[in-house]
N, C-alpha and C positions, 0 to 999 in steps of 0.2 A: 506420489508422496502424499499422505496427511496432513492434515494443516498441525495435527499432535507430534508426528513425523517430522515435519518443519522445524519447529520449536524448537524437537529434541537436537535433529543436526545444527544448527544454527548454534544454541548452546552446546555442542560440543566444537562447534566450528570459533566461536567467541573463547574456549577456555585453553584451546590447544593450539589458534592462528593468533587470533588477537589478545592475549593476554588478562584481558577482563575487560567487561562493559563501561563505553563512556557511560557518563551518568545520567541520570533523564532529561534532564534540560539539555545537556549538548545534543544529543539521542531528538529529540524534539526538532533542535535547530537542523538535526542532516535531513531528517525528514523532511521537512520545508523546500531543503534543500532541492532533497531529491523529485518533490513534486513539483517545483520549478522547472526542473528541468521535462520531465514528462507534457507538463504544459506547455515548453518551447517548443519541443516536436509534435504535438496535437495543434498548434498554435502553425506549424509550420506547413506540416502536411495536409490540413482540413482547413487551417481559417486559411487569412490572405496576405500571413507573413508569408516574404522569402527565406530561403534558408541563405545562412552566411557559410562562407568555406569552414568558416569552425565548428557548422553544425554536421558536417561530412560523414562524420564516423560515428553520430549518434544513433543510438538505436532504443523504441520505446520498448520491445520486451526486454532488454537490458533494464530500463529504466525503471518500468516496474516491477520488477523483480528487484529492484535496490529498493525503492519506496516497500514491498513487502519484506525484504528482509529488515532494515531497521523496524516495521511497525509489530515484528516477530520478536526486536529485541526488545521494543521498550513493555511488549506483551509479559516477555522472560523475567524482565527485570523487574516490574510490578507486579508480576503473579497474576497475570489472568492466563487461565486456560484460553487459546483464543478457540478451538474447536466448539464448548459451551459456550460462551460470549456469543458466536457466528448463530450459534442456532436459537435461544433467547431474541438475539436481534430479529432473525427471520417472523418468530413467531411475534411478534411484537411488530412490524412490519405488516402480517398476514392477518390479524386479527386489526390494527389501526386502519388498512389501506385496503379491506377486501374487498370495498367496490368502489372507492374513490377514483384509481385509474381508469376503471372500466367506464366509468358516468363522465370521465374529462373529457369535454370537446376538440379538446387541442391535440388530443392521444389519434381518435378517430378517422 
């Protein structure tokens, strides 16, 4: 799938399951939401939390795939293409960072 693809199912998946777009601040807050949660399981499985029984059935491609699905909506709902957005970022990225990484010590 496309990240243009995405979008387009996503909004059709918001206008034919979910009835229309929470708004963008709420859209904001599940985001948050949902990176919270990706952080409890990165948080669990790499740092030096334990998991609790209620973390049992978590799963992070689950989890991100919810954090990219709302960041699809709030994309939809404000009008960015995110496909153009993704690739401006890249270049903007590539032309700021072209040899910052390579010259970091800490990278090495």
């Amino acid at each position: 799938m496309t990240i243009s693809g995405a979008q387009k199912t996503v909004d059709n998946w918001i206008n034919t399951n979910g009835v229309r777009y929470f708004n963008e601040l709420t859209n904001m807050a599940i985001l948050t939401e949902e990176v919270g949660e990706v952080a409890r399981i990165i948080s669990r499985t790499y740092g030096e939390q334990s998991f609790k029984e209620t973390d049992a059935n978590k799963n992070l491609a689950d989890e991100l795939a919810d954090v990219l699905f709302v960041t699809i909506c709030l994309a939809n709902q404000t009008g960015i293409n995110l496909t153009e957005a993704l690739a401006k970022n890249l270049e903007k990225k590539t032309s700021r960072d072209a040899d910052r990484h390579k010259n970091n010590e800490k990278l090495k």
